[in-house]
MOPAC internal coordinates of N, CA, C and O (Angstrom, degrees):
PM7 1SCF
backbone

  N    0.0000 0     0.00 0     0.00 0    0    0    0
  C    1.4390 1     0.00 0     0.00 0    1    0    0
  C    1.5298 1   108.76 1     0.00 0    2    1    0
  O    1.2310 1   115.16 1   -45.33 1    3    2    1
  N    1.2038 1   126.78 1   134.67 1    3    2    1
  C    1.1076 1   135.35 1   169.95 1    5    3    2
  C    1.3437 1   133.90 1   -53.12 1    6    5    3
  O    1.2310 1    98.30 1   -34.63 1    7    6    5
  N    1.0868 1   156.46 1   145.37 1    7    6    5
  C    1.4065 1   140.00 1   163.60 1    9    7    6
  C    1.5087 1   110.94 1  -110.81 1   10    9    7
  O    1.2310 1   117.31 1   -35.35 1   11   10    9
  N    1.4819 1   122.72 1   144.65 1   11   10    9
  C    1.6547 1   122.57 1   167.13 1   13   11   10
  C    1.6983 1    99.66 1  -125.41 1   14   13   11
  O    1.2310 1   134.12 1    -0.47 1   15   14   13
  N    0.8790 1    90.30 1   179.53 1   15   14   13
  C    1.5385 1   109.01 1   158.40 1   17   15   14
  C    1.5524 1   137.00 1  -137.38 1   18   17   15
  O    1.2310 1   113.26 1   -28.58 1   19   18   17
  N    1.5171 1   130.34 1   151.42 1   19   18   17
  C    1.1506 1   105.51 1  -173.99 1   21   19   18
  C    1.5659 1    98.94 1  -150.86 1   22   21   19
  O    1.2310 1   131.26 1   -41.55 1   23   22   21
  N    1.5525 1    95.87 1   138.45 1   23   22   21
  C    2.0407 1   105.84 1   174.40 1   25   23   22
  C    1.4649 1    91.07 1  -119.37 1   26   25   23
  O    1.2310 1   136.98 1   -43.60 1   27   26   25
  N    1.4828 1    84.72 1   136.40 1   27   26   25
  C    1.6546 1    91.30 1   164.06 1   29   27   26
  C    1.1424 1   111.42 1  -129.42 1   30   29   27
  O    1.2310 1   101.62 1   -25.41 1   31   30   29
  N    1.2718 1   151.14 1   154.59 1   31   30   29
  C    1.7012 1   147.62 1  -170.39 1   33   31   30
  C    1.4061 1    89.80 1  -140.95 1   34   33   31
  O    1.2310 1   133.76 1   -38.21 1   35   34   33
  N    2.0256 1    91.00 1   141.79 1   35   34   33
  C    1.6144 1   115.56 1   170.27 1   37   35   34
  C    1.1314 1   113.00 1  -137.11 1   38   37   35
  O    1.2310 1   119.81 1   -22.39 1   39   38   37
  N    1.2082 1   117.97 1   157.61 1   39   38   37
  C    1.7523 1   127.39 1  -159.00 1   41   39   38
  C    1.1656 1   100.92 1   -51.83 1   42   41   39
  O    1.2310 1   111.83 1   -30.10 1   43   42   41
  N    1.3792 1   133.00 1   149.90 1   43   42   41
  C    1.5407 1   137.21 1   178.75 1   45   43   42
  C    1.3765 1    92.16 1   -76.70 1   46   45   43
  O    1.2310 1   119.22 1   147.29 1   47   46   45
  N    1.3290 1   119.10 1   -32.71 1   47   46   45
  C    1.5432 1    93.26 1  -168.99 1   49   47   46
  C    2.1540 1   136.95 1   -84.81 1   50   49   47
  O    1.2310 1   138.73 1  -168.25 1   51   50   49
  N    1.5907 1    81.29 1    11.75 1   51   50   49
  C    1.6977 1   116.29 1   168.11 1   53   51   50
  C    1.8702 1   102.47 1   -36.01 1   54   53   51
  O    1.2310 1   110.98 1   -35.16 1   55   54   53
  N    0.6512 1   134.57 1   144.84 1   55   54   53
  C    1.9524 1   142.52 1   164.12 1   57   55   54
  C    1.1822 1    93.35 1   -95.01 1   58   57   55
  O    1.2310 1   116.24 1   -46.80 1   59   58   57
  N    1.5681 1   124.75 1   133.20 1   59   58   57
  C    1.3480 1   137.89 1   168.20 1   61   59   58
  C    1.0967 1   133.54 1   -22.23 1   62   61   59
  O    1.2310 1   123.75 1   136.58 1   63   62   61
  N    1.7790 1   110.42 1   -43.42 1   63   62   61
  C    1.4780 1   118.13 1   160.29 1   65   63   62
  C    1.3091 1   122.65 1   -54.14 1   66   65   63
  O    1.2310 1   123.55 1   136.16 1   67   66   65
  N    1.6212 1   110.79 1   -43.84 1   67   66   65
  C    1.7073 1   112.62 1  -170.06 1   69   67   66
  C    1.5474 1    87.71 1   -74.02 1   70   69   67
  O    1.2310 1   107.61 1   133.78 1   71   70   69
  N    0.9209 1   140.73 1   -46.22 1   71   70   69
  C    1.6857 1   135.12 1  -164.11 1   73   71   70
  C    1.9522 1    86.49 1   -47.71 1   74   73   71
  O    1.2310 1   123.54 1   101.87 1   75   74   73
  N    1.3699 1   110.82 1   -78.13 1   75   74   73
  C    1.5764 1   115.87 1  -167.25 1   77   75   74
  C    0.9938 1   115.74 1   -40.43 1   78   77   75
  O    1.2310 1   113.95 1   153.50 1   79   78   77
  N    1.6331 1   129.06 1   -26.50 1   79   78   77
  C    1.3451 1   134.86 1   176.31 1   81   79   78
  C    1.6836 1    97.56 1   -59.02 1   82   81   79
  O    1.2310 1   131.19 1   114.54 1   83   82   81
  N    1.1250 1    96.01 1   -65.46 1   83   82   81
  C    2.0780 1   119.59 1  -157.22 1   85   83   82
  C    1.4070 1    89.06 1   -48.17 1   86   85   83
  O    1.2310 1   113.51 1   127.68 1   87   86   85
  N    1.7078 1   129.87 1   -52.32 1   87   86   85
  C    1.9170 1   129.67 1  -167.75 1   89   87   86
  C    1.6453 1    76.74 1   -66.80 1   90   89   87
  O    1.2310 1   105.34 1    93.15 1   91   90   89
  N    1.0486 1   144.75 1   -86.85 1   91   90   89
  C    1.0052 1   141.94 1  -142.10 1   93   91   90
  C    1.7829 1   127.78 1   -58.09 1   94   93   91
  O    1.2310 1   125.34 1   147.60 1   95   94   93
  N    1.0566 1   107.35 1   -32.40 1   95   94   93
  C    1.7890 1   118.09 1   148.11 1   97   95   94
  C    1.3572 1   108.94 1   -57.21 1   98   97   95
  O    1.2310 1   117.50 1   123.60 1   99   98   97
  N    1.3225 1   122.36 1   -56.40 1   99   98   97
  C    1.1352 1   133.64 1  -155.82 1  101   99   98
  C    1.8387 1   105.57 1   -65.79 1  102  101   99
  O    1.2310 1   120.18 1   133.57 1  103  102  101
  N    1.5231 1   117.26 1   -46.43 1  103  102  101
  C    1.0932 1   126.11 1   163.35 1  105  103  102
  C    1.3298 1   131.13 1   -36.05 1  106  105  103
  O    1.2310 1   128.52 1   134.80 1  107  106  105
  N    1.6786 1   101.20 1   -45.20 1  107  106  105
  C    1.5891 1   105.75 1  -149.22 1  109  107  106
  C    1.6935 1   104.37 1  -103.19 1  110  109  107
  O    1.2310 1   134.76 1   169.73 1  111  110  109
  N    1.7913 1    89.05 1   -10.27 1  111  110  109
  C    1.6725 1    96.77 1   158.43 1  113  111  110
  C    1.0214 1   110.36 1   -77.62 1  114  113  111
  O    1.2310 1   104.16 1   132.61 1  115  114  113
  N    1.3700 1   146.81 1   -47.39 1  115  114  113
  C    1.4289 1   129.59 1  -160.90 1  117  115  114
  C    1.5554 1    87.33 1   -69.06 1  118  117  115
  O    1.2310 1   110.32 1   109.19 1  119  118  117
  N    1.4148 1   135.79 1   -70.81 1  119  118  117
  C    1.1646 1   150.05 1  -161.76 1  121  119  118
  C    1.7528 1   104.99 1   -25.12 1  122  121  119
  O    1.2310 1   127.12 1   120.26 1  123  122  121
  N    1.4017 1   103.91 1   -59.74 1  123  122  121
  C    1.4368 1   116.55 1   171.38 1  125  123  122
  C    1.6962 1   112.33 1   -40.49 1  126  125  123
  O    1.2310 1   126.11 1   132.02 1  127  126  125
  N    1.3839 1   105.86 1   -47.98 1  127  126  125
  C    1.1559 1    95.63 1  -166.76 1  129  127  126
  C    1.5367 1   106.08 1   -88.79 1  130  129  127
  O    1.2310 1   118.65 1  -141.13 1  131  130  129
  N    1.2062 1   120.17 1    38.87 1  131  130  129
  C    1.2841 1   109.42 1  -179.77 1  133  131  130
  C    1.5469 1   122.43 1    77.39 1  134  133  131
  O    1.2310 1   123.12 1  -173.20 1  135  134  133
  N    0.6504 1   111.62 1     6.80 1  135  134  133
  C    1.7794 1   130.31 1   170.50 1  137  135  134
  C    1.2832 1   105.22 1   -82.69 1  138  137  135
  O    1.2310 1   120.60 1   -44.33 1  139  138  137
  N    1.1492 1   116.46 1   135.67 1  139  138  137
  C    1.4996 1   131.15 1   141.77 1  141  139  138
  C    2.0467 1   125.68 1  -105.85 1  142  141  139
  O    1.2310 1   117.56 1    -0.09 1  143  142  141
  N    0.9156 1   122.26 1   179.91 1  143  142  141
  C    1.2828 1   146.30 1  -136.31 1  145  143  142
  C    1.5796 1   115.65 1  -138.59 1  146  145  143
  O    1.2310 1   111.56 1   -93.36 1  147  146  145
  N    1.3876 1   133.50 1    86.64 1  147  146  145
  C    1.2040 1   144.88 1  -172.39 1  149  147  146
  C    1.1179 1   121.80 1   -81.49 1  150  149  147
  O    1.2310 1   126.14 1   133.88 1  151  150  149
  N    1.2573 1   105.81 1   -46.12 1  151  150  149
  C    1.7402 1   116.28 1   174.18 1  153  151  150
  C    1.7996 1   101.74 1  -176.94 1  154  153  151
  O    1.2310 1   139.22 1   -19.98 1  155  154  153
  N    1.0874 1    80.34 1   160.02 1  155  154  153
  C    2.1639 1   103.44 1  -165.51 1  157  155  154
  C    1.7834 1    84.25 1  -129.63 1  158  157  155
  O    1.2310 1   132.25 1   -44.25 1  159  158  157
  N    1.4499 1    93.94 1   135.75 1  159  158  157
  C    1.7982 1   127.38 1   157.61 1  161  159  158
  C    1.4149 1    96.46 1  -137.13 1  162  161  159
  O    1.2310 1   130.39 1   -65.82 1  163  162  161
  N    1.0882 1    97.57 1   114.18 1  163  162  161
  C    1.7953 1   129.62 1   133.45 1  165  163  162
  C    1.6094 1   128.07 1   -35.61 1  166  165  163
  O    1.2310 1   109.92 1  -144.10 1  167  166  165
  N    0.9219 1   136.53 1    35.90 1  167  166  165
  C    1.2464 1   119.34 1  -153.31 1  169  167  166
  C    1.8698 1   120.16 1   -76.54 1  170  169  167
  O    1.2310 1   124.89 1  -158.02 1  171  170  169
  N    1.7524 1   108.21 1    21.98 1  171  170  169
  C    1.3080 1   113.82 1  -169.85 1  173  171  170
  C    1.8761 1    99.68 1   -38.36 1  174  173  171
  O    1.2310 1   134.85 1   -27.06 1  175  174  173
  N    1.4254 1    88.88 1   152.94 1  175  174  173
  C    1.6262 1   108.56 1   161.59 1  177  175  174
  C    1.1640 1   112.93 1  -128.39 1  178  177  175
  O    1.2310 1   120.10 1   180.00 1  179  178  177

């Protein structure tokens, strides 16, 4: 099986909720496509 990786960046000025929305779309697309999920960093500033 292959491995990739992926960063995605969103406007700092997102509210915490819209951030959890955005990981959480963002998840259930890779997921959809048959992707799974190794490990998550946060790297907010």
């Amino acid at each position: 099986m292959s491995k990739f990786e992926a960063v995605f960046l969103l406007s700092p000025d997102l509210s915490s909720v819209n951030l959890k929305k955005e990981e959480e779309s963002f998840i259930k697309l890779l997921i959809g496509l048959s992707g799974s999920i190794f490990s998550q960093e946060d790297w907010g500033l």
